[in-house]
Every structure is written in C-alpha cells, then in structure tokens.
PASEBA-1860 file (N, C-alpha, C; in nm, 3 decimals):
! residues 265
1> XXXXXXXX> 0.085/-0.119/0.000/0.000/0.000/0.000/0.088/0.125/0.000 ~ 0.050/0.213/-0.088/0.124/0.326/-0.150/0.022/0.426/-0.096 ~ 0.046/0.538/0.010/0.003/0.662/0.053/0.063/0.817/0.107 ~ -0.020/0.930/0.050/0.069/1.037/0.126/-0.020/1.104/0.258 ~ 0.073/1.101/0.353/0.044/1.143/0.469/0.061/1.286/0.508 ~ -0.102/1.363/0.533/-0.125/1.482/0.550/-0.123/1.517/0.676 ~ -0.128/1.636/0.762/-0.240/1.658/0.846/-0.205/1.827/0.876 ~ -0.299/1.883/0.961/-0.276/2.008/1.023/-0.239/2.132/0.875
9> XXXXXXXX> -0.356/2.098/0.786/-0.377/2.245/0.686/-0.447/2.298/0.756 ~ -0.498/2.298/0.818/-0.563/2.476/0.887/-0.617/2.551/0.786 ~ -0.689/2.497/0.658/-0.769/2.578/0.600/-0.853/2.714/0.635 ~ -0.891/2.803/0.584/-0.916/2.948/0.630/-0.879/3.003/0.743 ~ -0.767/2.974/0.829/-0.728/3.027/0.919/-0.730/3.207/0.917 ~ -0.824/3.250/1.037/-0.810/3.364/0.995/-0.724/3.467/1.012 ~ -0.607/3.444/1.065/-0.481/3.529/1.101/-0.565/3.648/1.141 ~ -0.586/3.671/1.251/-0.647/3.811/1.295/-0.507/3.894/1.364
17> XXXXXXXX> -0.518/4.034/1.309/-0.397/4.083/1.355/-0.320/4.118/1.229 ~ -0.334/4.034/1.042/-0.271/4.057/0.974/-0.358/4.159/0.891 ~ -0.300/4.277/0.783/-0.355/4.343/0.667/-0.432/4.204/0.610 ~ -0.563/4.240/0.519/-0.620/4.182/0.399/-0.533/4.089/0.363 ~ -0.438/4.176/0.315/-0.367/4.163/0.200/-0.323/4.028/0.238 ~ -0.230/4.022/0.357/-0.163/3.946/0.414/-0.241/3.810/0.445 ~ -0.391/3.821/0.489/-0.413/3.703/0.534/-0.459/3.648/0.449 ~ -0.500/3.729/0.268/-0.521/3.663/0.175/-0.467/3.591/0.117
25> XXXXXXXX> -0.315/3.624/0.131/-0.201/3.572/0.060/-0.164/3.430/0.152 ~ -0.210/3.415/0.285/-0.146/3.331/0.328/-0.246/3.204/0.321 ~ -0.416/3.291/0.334/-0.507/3.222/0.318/-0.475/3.137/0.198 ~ -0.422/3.128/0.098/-0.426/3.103/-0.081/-0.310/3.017/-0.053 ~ -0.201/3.032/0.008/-0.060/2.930/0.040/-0.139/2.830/0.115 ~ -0.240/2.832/0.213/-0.296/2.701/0.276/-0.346/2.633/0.156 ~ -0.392/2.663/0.083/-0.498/2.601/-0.025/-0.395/2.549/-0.131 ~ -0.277/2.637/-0.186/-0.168/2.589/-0.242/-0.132/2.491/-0.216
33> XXXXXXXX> -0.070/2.465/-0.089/-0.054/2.339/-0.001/-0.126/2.198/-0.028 ~ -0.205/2.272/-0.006/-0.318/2.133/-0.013/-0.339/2.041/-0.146 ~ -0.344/2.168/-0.290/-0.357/2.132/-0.412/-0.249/2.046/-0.466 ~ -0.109/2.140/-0.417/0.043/1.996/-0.392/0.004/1.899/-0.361 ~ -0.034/1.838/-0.266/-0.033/1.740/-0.190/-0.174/1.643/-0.280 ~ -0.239/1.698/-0.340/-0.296/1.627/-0.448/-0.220/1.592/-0.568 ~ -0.162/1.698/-0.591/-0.084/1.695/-0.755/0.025/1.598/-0.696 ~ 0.085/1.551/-0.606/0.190/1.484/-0.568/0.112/1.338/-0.570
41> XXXXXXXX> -0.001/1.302/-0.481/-0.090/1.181/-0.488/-0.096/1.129/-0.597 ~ -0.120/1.203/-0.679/-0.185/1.197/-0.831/-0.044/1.149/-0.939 ~ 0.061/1.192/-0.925/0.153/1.151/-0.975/0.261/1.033/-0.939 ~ 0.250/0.984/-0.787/0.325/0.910/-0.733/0.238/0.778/-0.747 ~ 0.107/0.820/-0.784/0.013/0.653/-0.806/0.017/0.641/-0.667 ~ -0.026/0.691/-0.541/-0.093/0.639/-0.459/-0.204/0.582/-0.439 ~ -0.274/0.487/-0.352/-0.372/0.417/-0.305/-0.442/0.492/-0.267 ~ -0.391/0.641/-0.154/-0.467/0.639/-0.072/-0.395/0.805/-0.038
49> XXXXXXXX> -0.467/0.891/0.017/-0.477/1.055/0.061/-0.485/1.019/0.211 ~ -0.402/1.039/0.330/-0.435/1.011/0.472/-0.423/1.148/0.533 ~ -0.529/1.214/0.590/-0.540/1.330/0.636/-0.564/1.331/0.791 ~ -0.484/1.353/0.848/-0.450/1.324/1.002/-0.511/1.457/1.104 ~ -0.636/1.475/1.051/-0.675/1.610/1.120/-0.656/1.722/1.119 ~ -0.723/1.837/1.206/-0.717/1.994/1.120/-0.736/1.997/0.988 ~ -0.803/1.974/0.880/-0.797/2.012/0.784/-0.816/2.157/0.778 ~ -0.918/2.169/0.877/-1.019/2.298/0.867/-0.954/2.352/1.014
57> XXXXXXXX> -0.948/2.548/0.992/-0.911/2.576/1.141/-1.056/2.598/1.207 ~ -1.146/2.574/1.152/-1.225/2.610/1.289/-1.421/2.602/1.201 ~ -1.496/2.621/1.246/-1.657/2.633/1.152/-1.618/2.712/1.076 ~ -1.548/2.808/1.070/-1.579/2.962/0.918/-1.561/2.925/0.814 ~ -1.585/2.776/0.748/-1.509/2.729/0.625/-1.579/2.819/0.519 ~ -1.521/2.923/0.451/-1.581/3.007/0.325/-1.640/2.897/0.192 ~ -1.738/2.920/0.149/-1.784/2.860/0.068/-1.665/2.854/-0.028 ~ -1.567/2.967/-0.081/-1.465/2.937/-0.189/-1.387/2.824/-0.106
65> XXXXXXXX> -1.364/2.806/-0.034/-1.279/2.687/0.065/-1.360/2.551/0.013 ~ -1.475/2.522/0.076/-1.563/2.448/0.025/-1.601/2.387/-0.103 ~ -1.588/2.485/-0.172/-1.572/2.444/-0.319/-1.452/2.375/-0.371 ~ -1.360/2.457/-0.309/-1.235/2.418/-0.375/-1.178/2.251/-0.304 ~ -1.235/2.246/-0.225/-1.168/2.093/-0.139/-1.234/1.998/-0.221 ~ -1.394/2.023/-0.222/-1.458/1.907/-0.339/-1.394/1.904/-0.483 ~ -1.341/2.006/-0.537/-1.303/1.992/-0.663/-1.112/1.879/-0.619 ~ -1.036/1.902/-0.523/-0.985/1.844/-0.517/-0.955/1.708/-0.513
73> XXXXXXXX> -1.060/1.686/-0.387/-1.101/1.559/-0.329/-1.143/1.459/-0.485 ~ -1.236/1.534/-0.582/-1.278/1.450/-0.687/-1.183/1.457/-0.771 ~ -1.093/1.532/-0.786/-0.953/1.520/-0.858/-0.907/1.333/-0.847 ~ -0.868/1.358/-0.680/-0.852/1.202/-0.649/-0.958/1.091/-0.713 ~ -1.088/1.112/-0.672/-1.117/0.981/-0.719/-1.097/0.979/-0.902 ~ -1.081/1.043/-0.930/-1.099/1.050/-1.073/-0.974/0.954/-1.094 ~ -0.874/0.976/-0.990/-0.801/0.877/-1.016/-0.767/0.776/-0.952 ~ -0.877/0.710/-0.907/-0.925/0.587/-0.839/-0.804/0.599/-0.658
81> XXXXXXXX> -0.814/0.760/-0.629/-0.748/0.768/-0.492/-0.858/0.810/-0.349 ~ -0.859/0.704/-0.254/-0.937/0.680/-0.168/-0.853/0.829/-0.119 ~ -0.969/0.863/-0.016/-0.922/0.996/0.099/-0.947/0.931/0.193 ~ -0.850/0.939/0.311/-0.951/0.873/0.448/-0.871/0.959/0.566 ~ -0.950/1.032/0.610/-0.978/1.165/0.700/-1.047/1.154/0.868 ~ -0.939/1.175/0.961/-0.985/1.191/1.054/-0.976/1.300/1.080 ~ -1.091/1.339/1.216/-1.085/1.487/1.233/-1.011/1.519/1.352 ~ -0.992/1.651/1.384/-0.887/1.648/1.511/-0.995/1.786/1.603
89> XXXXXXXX> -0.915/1.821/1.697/-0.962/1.945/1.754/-1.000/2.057/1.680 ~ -0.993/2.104/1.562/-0.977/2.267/1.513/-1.138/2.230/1.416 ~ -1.119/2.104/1.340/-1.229/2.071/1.286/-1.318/1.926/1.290 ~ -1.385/1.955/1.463/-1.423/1.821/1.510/-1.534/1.733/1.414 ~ -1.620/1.695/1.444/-1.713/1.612/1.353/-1.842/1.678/1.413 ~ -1.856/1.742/1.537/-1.986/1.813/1.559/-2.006/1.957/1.553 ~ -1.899/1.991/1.450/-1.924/2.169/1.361/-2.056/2.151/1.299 ~ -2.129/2.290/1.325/-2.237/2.266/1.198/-2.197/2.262/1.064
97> XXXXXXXX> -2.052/2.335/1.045/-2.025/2.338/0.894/-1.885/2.305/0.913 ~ -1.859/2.161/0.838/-1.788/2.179/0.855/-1.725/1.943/0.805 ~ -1.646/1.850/0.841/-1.631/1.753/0.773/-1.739/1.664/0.785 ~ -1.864/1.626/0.858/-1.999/1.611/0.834/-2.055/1.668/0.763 ~ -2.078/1.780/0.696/-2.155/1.829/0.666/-2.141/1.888/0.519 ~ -2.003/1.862/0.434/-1.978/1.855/0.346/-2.050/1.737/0.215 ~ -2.068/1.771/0.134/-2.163/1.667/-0.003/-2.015/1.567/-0.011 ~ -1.938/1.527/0.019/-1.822/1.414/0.002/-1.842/1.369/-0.144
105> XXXXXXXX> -1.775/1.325/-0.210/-1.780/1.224/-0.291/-1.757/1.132/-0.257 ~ -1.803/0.964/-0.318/-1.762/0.862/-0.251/-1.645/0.842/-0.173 ~ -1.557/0.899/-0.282/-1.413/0.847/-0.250/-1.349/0.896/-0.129 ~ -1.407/0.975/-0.071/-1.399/1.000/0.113/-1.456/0.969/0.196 ~ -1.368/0.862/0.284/-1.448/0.836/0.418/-1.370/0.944/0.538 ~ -1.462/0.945/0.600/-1.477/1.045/0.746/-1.489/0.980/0.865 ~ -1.380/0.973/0.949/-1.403/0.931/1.061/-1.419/1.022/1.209 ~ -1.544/1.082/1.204/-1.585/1.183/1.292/-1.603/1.181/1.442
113> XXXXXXXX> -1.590/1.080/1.484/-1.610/1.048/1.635/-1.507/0.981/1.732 ~ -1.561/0.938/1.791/-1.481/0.831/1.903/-1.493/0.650/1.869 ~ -1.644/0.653/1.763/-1.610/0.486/1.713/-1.486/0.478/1.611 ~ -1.409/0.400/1.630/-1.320/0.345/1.540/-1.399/0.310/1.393 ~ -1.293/0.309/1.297/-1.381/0.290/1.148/-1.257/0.208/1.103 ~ -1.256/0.101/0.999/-1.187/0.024/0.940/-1.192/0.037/0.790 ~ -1.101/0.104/0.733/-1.110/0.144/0.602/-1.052/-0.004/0.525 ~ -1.118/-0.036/0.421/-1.004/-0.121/0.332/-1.029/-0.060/0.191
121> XXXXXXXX> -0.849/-0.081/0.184/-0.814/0.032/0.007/-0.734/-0.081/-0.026 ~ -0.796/-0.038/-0.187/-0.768/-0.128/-0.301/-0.726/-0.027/-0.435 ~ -0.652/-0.096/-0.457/-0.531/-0.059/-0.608/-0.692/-0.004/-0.709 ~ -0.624/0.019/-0.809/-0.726/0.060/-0.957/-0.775/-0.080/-0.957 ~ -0.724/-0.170/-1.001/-0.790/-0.287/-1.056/-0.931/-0.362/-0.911 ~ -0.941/-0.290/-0.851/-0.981/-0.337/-0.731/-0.957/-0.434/-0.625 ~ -0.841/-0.470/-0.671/-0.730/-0.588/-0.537/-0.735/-0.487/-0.412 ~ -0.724/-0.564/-0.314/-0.724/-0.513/-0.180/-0.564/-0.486/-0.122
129> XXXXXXXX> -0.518/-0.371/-0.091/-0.402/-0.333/-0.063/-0.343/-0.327/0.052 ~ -0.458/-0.324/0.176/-0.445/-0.248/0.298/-0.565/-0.188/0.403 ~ -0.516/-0.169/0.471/-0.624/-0.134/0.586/-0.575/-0.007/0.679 ~ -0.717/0.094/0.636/-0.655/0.208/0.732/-0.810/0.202/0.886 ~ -0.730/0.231/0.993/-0.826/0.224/1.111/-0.792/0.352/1.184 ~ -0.925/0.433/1.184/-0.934/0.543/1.212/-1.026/0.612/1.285 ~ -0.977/0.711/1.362/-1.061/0.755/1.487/-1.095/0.918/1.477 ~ -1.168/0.962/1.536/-1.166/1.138/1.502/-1.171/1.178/1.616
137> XXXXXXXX> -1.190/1.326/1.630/-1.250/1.399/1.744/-1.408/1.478/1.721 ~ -1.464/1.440/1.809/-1.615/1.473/1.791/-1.649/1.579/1.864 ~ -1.518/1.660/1.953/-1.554/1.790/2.004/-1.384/1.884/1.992 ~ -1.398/2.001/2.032/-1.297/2.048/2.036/-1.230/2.049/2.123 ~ -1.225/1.952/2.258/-1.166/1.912/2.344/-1.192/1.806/2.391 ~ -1.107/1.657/2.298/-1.100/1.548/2.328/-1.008/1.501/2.433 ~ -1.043/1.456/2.572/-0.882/1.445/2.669/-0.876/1.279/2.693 ~ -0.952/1.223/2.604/-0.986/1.094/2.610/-0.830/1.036/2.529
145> XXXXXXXX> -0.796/0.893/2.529/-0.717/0.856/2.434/-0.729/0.750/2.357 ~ -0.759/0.817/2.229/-0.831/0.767/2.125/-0.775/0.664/2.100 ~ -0.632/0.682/2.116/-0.543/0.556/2.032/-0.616/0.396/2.084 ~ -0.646/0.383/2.238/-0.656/0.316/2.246/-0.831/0.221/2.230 ~ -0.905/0.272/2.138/-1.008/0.270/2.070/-0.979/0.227/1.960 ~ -0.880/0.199/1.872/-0.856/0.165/1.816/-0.850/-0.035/1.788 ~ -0.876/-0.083/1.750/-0.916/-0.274/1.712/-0.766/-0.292/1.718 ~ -0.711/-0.387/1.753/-0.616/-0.481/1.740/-0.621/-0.469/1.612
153> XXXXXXXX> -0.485/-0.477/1.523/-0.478/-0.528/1.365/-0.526/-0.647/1.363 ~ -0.559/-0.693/1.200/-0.604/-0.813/1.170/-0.519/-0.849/1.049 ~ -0.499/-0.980/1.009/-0.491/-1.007/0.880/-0.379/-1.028/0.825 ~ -0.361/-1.019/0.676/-0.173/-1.048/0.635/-0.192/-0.897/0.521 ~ -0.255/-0.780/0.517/-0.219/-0.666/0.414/-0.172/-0.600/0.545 ~ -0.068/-0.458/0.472/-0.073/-0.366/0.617/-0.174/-0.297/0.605 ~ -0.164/-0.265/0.758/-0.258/-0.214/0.857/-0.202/-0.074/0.935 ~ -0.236/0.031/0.872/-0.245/0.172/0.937/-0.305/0.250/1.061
161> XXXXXXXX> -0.278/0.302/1.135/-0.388/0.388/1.219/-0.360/0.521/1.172 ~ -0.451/0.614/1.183/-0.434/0.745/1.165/-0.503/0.800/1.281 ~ -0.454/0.901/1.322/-0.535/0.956/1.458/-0.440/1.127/1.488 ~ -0.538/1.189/1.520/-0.510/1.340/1.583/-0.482/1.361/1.689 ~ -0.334/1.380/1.757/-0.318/1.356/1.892/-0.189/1.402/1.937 ~ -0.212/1.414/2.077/-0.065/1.499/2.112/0.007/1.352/2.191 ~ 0.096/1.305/2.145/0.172/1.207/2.169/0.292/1.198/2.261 ~ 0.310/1.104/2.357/0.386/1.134/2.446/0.507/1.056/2.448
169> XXXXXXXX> 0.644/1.109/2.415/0.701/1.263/2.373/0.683/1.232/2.269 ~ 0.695/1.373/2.249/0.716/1.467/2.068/0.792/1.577/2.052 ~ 0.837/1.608/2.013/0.920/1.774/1.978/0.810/1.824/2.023 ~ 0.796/1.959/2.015/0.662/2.045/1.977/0.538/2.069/2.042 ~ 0.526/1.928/2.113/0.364/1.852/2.157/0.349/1.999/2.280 ~ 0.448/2.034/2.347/0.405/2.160/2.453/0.322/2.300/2.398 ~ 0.374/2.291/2.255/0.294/2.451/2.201/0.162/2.411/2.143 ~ 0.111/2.298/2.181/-0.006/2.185/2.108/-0.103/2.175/2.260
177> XXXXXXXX> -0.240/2.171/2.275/-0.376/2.182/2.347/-0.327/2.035/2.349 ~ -0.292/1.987/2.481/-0.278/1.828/2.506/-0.419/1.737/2.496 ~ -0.448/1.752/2.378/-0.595/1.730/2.325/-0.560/1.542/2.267 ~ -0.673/1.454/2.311/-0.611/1.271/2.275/-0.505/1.262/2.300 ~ -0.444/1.272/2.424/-0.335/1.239/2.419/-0.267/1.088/2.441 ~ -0.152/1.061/2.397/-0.146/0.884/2.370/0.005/0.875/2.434 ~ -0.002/0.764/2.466/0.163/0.732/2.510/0.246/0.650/2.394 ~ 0.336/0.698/2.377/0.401/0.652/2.234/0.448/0.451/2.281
185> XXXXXXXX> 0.470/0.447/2.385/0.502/0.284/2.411/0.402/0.202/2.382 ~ 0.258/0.254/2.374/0.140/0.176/2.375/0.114/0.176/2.193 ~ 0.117/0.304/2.142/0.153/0.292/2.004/0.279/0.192/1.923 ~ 0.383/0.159/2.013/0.458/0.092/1.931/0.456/-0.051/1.940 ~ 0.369/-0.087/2.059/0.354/-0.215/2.080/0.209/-0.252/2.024 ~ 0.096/-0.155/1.954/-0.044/-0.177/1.921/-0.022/-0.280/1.771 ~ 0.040/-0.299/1.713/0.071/-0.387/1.636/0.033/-0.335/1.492 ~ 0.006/-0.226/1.458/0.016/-0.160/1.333/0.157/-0.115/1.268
193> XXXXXXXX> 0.111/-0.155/1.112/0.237/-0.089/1.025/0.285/0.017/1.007 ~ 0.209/0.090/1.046/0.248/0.248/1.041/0.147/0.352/1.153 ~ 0.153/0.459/1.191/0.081/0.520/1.276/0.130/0.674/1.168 ~ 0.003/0.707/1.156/0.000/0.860/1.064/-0.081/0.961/1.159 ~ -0.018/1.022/1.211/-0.025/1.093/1.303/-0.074/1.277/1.305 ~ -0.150/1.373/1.379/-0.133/1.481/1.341/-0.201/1.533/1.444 ~ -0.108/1.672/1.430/-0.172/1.761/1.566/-0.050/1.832/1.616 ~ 0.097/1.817/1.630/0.215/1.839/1.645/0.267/1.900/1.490
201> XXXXXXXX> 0.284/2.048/1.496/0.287/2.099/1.364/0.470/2.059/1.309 ~ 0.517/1.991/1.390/0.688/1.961/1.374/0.679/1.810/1.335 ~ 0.734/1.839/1.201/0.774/1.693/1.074/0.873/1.590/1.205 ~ 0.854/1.464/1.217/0.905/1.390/1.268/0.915/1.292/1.330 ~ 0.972/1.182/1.322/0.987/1.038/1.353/0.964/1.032/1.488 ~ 0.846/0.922/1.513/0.875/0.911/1.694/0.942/0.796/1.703 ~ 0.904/0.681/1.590/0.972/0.580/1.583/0.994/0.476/1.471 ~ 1.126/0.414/1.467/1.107/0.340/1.324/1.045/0.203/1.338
209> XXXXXXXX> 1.048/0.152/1.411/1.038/0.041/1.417/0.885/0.022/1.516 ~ 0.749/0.027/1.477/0.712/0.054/1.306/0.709/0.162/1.313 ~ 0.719/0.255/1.189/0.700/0.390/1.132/0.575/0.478/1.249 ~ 0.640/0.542/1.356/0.537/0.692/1.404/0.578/0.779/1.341 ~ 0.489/0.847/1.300/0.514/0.988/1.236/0.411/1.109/1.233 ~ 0.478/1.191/1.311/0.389/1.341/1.275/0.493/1.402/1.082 ~ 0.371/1.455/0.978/0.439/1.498/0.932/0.482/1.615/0.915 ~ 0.435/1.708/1.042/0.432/1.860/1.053/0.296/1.918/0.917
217> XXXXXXXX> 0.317/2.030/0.947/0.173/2.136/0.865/0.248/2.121/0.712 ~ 0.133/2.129/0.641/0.200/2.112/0.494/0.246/2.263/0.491 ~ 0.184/2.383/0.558/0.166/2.534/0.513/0.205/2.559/0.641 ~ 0.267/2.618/0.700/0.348/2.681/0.838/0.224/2.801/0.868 ~ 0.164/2.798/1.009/0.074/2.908/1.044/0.128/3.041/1.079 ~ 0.248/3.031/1.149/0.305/3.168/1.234/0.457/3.128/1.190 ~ 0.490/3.236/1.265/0.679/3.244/1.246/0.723/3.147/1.338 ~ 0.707/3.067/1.469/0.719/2.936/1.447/0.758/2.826/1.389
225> XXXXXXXX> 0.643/2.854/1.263/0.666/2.761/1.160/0.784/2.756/1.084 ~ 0.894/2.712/1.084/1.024/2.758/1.018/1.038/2.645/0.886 ~ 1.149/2.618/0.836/1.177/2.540/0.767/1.044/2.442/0.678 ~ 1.147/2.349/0.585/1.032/2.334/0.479/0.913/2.234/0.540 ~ 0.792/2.245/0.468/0.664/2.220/0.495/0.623/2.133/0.363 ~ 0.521/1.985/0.432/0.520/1.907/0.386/0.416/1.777/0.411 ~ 0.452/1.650/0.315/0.378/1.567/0.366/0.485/1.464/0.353 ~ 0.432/1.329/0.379/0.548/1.215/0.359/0.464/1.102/0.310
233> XXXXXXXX> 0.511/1.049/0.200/0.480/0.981/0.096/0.550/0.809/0.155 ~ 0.458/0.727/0.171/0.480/0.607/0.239/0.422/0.494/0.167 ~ 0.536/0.375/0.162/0.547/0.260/0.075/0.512/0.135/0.197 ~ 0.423/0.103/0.200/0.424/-0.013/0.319/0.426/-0.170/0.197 ~ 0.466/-0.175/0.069/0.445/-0.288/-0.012/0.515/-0.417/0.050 ~ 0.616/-0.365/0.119/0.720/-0.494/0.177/0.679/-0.416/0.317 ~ 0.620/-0.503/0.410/0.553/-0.446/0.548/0.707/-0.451/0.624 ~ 0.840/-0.542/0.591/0.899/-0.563/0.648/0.995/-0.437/0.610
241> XXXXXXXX> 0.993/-0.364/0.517/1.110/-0.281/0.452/1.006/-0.108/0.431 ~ 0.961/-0.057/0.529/0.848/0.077/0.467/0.921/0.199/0.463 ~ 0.910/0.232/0.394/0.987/0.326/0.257/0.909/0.514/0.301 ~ 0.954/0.548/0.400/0.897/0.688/0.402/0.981/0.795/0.364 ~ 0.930/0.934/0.238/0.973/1.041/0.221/0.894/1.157/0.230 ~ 0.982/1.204/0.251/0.951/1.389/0.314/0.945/1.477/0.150 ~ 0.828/1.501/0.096/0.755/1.563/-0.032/0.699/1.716/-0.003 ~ 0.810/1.838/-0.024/0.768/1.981/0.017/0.656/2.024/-0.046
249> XXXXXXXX> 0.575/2.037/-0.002/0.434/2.157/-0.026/0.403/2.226/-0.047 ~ 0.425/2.336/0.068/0.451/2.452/0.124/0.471/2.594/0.007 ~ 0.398/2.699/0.018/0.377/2.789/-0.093/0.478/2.932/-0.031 ~ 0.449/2.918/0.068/0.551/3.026/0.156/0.597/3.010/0.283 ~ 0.737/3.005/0.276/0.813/2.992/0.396/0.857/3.130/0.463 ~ 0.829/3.078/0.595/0.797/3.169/0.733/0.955/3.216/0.746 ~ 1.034/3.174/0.743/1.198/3.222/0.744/1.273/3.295/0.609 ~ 1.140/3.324/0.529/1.249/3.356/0.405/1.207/3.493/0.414
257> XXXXXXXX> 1.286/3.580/0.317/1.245/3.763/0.328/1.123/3.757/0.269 ~ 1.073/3.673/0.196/0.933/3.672/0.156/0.777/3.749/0.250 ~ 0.844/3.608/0.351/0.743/3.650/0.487/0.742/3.767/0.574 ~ 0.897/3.795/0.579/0.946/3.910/0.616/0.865/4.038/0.531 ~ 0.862/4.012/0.417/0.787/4.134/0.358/0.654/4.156/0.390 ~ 0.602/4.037/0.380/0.421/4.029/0.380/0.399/4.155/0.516 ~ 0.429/4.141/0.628/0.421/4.213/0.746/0.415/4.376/0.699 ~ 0.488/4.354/0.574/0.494/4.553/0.601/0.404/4.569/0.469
265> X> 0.317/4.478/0.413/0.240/4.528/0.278/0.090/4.594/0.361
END
C-alpha cells in the first residue's frame, strides 16, 4: 500500500492581527498546499490521501474553501485515490459546517467520532491493498485517548492507524492543546504498520520500528513555523522494509524575506 500522509492544513485560518492583503495571501498558500499534496498523490500513483486532522481551522469554512476541497477531493477519485480523513480538535465532527456536513464524494471516508472505522483500500484494478483504522474527534476538546479505541490489527495486508493527537514525547507537543493524548510505548507495541499521526505541527519520527510519524503542517501558520513544509509519501508494499519520504508543499516559507515582507504590505 502506497500513501501520502497529510495533516494540520488549517484551512481558512483567519490570522487576525494581519492586513487583507496578508491574510489573503497566506489564506491562498494554505490552499496551495493542499492542491500539492494532491498533484503529488496523483503523480506518485498512490492508493490512498491520509489526512490526520485539522484540515479545517475552525466552523468559518468560506464557501470558496468548500468548493475548492470538493473539486480536489474528486480530482482524487478521478483517479481511483481513496481519501480517508480523521478529524482532530480545530475541525471536530460536531461543527455545523464543517467535515460532516460537506456533499463528500464517494471516494472519502470520514471518521468523525470516538467509534473506530476500518477502512479497506484497493489498487485501480480493485485488489485489496491495505487497511486504514481510524478515529476522530467529535468535540474540540478530546482528553480521552483515542489511540486506544482503536481494534487490534487483523490479517496479512498492512494495517495503518491514523489519529489526531498529542503524543507522548514529541518535539513540539508543549505549544499543542494536550488534546487525545497517547503514550508513544502503547503505540509501538499496538501492532500496526504504520501510525500517521497529526496535531504536532513539527515533521518527525517518533519511531522506526514501526513507522510513528507526525508529518508537521504542509503550510506553516506563524513564524514558528520555520523550515520546509510538507507531507510524507509512504510505501508499506514490503511491510517488512516501509519506505517513508519527506515531499515539500509549502507555498511560503515563514523564514524567508518573503514573509518578512508580507508584514509591512
């Protein structure tokens, strides 16, 4: 199973505090972001789009936001690429507007709550590739830990979890609402091939053996956000040998004179 691992776009974030100008421009780099991270799916022949929460920062999703995610999302299936989306704190599953409440196309499942969901993705030809098991947040302050809601793996394809969560340790996890939080020993012993992780805006390995990974924000929110921004593109075909790379996104970086300028337009 061939997938790229998203999480923490923060779609319409409203930067309060910046000019128009500024939060338009940065507003349009989230969405940039995002459209990468399709155009990258779309070319690497992935299985599968894994969106690890935050998509959305909060209910204000602008109808141009709205529009533009469905035209994406059906980008994918057009090319027979499953989405499978959990939600995190910023955009729980009980917004009125918001990943419930979107027209989906098939090719997205939503895992909005606290029940566990068991995805199985299959290649173009319709062979079965893999299994993603996935949990959401159903309010904006989950202190529950989801991870362990999660089913025992089953079977001989790999087997994924994806989940929104502040993980214990992480780089980062302190400037993060200790929202699901999970203990990383219980994750490495839960018996999954990979754990796709999000909520910790810092790209990085908790462990190899099997693959934890936050992959940081594809689009950096604040000056914070430094260095390049991204997703990571993951090969689980040999469960014994999984193949993860770091694929930049990112439309504007927070450390370059770029950003530096935006402030004084």
């Amino acid at each position: 199973m061939r997938f790229l691992h998203i999480a923490d776009a923060h779609l319409d974030t409203s930067f309060t505090g910046r000019t128009e100008a500024v939060r338009k421009r940065l507003r349009e780099a989230a969405r940039t972001a995002f459209r990468r991270a399709v155009d990258v799916a779309i070319r690497e022949e992935v299985h599968a789009l894994l969106v690890a929460g935050d998509l959305f920062d909060g209910d204000r999703l602008s109808f141009q936001t709205e529009r533009f995610l469905l035209e994406q999302v059906a980008r994918l299936g057009d090319n027979d690429i499953t989405v499978i989306y959990a939600t995190g704190n910023h955009d729980p599953g009980s917004l009125d507007r918001g990943p419930t409440r979107l027209p989906w196309p098939a090719n997205v499942k939503v895992a909005s709550d606290a029940t566990p969901r068991r995805f199985l993705v299959t290649d173009r030809s319709g062979a079965s590739v893999g299994h993603v098991s996935a949990v959401g947040h159903v309010t904006s302050e989950v202190t529950d830990d989801l991870s362990r809601r999660l089913p025992r793996p089953r079977g001989d394809l790999p087997e994924v979890a994806l989940l929104h969560t502040q993980a214990r340790p992480s780089l980062g996890a302190s400037n993060h609402g200790p929202y699901a939080p999970s203990d990383l020993t219980y994750l490495r012993h839960a018996g999954f091939d990979y754990w796709a992780l999000g909520h910790v805006h810092v790209r990085q390995r908790l462990c190899e053996d099997p693959p934890i990974w936050y992959p940081g924000s594809p689009q950096g929110k604040t000056h914070a956000d430094t260095g390049e921004r991204g997703g990571l593109l993951v090969d689980l075909s040999d469960r014994q040998a999984p193949s993860v790379a770091f694929r930049p996104l990112a439309a504007v970086r927070w450390d370059t004179v770029e950003v530096a300028r935006l402030d004084d337009v």
